[in-house]
Structures are given as structure tokens and as C-alpha cells.
N, C-alpha and C positions, 0 to 999 in steps of 0.2 A: 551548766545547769539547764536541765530542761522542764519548761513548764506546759501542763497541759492544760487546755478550757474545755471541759464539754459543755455545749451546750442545752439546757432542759428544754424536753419537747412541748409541744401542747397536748393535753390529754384529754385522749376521746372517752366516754362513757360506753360499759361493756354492751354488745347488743344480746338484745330480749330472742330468743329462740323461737319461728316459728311452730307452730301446733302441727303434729306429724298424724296424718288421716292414715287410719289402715286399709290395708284392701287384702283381697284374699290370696294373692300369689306373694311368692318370698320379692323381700322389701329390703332396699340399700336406700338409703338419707344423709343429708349431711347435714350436721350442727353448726352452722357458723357462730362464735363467742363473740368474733370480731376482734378488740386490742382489750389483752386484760393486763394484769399487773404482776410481777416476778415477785413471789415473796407468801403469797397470798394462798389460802386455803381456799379456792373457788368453786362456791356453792352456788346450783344452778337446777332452775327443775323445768323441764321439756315439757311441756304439753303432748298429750297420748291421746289421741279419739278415736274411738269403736265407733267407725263410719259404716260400718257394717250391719245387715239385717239379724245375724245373731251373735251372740254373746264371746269373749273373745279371753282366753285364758293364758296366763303367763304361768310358762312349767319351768323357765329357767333362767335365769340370766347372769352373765360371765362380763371379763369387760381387762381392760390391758393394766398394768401394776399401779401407775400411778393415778390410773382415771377409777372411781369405784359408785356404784351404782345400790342404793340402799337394799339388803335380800328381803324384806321386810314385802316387797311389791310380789316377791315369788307366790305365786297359788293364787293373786289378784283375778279377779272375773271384772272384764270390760261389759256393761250391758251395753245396747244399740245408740250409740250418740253418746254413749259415758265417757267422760275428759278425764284421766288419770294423772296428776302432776306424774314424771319421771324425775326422781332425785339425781343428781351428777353432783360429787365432790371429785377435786382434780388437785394436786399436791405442785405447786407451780415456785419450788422452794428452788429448785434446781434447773430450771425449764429458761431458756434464753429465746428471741426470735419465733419463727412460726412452731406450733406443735400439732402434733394428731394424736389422739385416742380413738382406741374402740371399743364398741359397748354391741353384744349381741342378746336377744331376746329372742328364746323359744317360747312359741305359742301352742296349746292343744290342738290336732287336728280338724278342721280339714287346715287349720290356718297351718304357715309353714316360720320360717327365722325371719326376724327384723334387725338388719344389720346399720348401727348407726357410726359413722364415723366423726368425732368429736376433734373441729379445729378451730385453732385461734391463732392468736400472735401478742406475744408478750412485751409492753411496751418498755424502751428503755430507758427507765426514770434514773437509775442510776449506774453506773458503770458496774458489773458483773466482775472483772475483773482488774487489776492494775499491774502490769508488770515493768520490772523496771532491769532492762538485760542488759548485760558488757560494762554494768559497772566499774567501774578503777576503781581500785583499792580508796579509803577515806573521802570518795568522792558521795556530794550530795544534791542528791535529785527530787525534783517535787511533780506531783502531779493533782489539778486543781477540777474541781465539778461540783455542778451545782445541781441540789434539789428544789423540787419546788412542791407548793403543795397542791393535792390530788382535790378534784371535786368532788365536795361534799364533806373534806377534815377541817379543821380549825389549820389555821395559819402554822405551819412545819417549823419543828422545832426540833436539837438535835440534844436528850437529854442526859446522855451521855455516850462516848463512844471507848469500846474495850477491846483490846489486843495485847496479844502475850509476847511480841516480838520486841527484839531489841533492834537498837538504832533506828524505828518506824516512832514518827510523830504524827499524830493527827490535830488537824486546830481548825473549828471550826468559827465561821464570822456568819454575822447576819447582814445578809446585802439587801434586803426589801423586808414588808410585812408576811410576804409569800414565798420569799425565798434565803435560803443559807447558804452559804458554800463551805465545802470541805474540802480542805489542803490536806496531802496526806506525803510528807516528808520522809524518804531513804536516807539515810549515810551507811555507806558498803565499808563491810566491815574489812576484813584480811583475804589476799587472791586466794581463787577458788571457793570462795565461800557462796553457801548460796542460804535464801531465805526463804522461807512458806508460811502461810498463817491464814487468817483472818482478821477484820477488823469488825467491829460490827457496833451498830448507827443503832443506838435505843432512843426511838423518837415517839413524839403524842400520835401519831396517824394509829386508828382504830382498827384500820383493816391488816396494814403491815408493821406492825411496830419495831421491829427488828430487820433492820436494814444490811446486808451478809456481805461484804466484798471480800473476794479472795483476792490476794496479795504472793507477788511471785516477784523475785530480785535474785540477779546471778554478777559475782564478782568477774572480771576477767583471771584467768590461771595460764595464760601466755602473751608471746609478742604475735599479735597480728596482721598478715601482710597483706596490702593492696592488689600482691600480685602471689601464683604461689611459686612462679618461677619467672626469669627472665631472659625471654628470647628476643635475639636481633634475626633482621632481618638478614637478605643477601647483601654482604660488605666486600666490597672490593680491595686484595693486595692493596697495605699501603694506605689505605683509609682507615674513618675511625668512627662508629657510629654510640646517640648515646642514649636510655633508659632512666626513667626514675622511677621509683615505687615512695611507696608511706607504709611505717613499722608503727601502729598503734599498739600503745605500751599500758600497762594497767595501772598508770599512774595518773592521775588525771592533773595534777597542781607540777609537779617533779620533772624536772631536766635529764631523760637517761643519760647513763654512762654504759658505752658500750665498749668491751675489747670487739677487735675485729680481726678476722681469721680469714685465709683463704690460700687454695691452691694452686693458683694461675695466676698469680696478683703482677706477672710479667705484662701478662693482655689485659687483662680485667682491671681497672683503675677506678675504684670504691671511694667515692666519698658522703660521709653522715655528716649531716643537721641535724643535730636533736634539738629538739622544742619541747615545753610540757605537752605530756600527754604523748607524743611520738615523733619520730623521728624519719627525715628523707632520705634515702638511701638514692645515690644517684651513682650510675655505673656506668664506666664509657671502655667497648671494647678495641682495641687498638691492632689492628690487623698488618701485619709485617709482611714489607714486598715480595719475601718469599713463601707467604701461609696460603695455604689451599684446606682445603676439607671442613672439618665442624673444628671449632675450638670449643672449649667445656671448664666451666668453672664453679666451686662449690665457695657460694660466701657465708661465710658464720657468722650470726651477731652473738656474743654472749653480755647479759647486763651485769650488773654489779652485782645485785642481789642473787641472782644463778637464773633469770631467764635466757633460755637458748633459741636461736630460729637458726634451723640453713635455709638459702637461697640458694636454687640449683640456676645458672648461666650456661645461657648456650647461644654460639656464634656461630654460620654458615660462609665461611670464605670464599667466594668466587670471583 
């Protein structure tokens, strides 16, 4: 069983944009946001000044898919010293880590384009993702994180949480005034099976109230080797050298049962420890006073249930 803890950050307040002065040659700027919040519909308005001795006209403006810029501003006349908020909505539903937008504005002649480039970084108040891979069959795994609450909401609370997946629990506890934690429990179903979904956290926070984790779990569908083949070294006539590897099995609690199979089983001398969960495969090649060249052996594990692995051996005689 493995348990995860993330730990919640401290959270910074978004920063205020400064006020972007025009001048009469084409203009590059950058928007710093600072650390904003994944989840959120972030509404933001730039300050705009016509620093300029005449009047200052916006004939266009365009901007990248997820960042949009209100058209409402289109045909807008700056007069001399006039402050135009610039509206910024930015869709940060899907957005992890650092981001960038762009947002360009054509102005009337003699002015030329103001290219603004819109970046931030998105803090991670809650895991984005949980996966839970190499499941064994009926095995159950957890994984634990905490929220906390963001300045400026009432004390975080989690008012209920919805997911369509089978064998996923979620159980949330309250570990402060400020903060809850949320367990979010696997049991893997049958080998090979895999799982996808969402879970999603309907809590009081005003700004994000819908809290999205995507959810990814894969059964194992074979025996897994530590090694994918096993080679000895140079063995002298007459000596004997020896290899182990580990056969991780998709059963996490169960004792395999293996037949075991092999085509040189005269040199190659196999022997398994199974344990829950997998199995050591330990191999000792045994070189005869008369053998020179490569010796070559194919070992088969087959389980009870029908998993198969070969192991290819190979020995160097000199």
C-alpha cells in the first residue's frame, strides 16, 4: 500500500499589472500575473495610457484561444493622457505551472501594433493529477492531499465530491479550521484493466468552487522482469558463475505458481522463490571442462493462471 502526502503551499495574492504607456513606434510588453490559481476564470484589466501628444485609436485586436480580450475596446479613441482599463479573461481550467498568452492591438496610423505577451504561473493548491500505475490485480492503493484555504474565502470546506468510477473512494476529514484533507482510495480491478475519470471537489470557495482531479490507474497484464535477459560474464572451463533477477507478478497479496521450462537445463540450473507479489529467479551457469564458445539458454516461466515470460541466458566460455 502506498500513501501519498502532499503538502499545501502558502499562497501568494495575484499581482496588479503595471500601467503600459504608449509611444509612437511598434511596442512588445510583458504582463506579469505573478502566481494565480488553476481552476479559475481570471479576470484582469491592464491599464492603457495615451502618453502621447495626439489621440490614439484601436482598429483591432486579436489575442491566443484561451486568453480573450473584450471586442467592445475595438474603435476605442485614447485622447492625450487618457487611461483605458484593457479587459483580460484567461480560462486557467486546464492551465498547470508557468503560462503565456498573447494579446495584439492595432492602432490607427501613424501609431503601429502593441504586442502584449500575458504570463503567470499557476499555483498548486491541489494535485492536477493522481495516477496510480502497475497495479496487481485486487490490490489497494491510496493517495492523500491536502487543501487549504485561499486568502480572502471562508474557511475550505469539501461539500461534496462526485466521480463515476468504480473501485475509487474518496473520504474527506477535516484536519484544521483552514484545512481538509482528501484520501482518494484504488482497488484494481482484473489484469489489464485500466481506469480514467474524474473526480471533482464541490466546495464553498467563491472563486473556484469546483475542484477537477483527473484520475489515471493501470492494472499489470504480465510478469515483469528486473532483468530482460541474462548474461554471464567470461566463465572459465570447469567453473560455475551465478545471476539473480525478480519476476514482479500482478498479484500483489498471492504466492505465484510457476511451471518452469527450459532448453539447456543441463548448464543452466534455475531456481524460483516465489513470494507475494513476485518471484527470484536465481540462475547458475555451469560450464564443463570441455565447453568453449557462448552457451545459450531460453528459461520459460508460465503461471497458473496463463502468464508467460521467456528469459533469454547467455554464457561466454573461455
Amino acid at each position: 500500500m502506498l500513501c501519498l502526502a502532499i503538502a499545501a503551499p502558502a499562497f501568494p495574492a495575484c499581482a496588479t499589472p503595471e500601467t503600459i504607456n504608449l509611444s509612437a513606434d511598434a511596442q512588445a510588453h510583458t504582463v506579469d500575473l505573478g502566481e494565480v490559481r488553476r481552476g479559475m476564470q481570471l479576470e484582469r484589466r491592464v491599464p492603457l495610457r495615451n502618453s502621447l501628444a495626439f489621440p490614439a485609436t484601436i482598429r483591432d485586436v486579436q489575442s491566443s484561444c484561451s486568453c480573450t480580450v473584450a471586442k467592445d475596446i475595438e474603435g476605442a479613441t485614447l485622447k492625450p493622457g487618457e487611461l483605458l482599463p484593457l479587459p483580460l479573461s484567461i480560462d486557467l481550467a486546464n492551465k498547470t505551472g508557468e503560462f503565456r498568452q498573447s494579446v495584439h492591438l492595432t492602432f490607427a496610423p501613424p501609431l503601429g501594433e502593441l504586442a502584449l505577451t500575458v504570463r503567470g504561473t499557476v499555483v498548486e493548491e491541489y494535485p492536477a493529477e493522481l495516477r496510480f500505475e502497475d497495479l496487481r490485480a485486487a490490490e489497494t492503493r491510496r493517495e492523500r492531499f491536502l487543501l487549504r484555504t485561499w486568502p480572502g474565502q471562508p474557511p475550505v470546506r469539501v461539500l461534496k465530491a462526485e466521480h463515476a468510477m468504480s473501485g475509487v473512494v474518496v473520504s474527506i476529514e477535516e484536519v484544521d479550521v483552514q484545512t481538509v484533507a482528501v484520501e482518494v482510495k484504488v482497488t484494481a480491478g482484473a489484469r489489464g484493466d485500466t481506469l480514467e475519470g474524474t473526480i471533482s471537489l464541490n466546495t464553498n470557495d467563491s472563486e473556484v468552487p469546483n475542484k477537477v482531479i483527473r484520475v489515471y490507474a493501470s492494472v499489470l497484464d504480465s510478469l515483469v522482469p528486473s532483468r530482460e535477459k541474462l548474461v554471464f560474464g567470461a566463465v572459465k572451463p570447469g567453473t560455475s558463475e551465478t545471476l539473480s533477477m525478480t519476476v514482479t507478478t500482478p498479484y500483489a497479496e498471492a504466492t505465484p505458481v510457476f511451471q518452469l521450462a527450459q532448453k539447456n537445463a543441463d548448464q543452466f540450473a534455475v531456481v524460483l522463490k516465489p513470494e507475494p507479489g513476485k518471484c527470484t529467479l536465481t540462475a547458475t551457469v555451469r560450464a564443463k571442462d570441455d565447453n568453449t564458445g557462448i552457451l545459450r539458454d531460453v528459461i520459460e516461466l508460465v503461471s497458473a493462471d496463463g502468464y508467460r515470460l521467456e528469459i533469454p541466458a547467455f554464457a561466454l566460455v573461455r
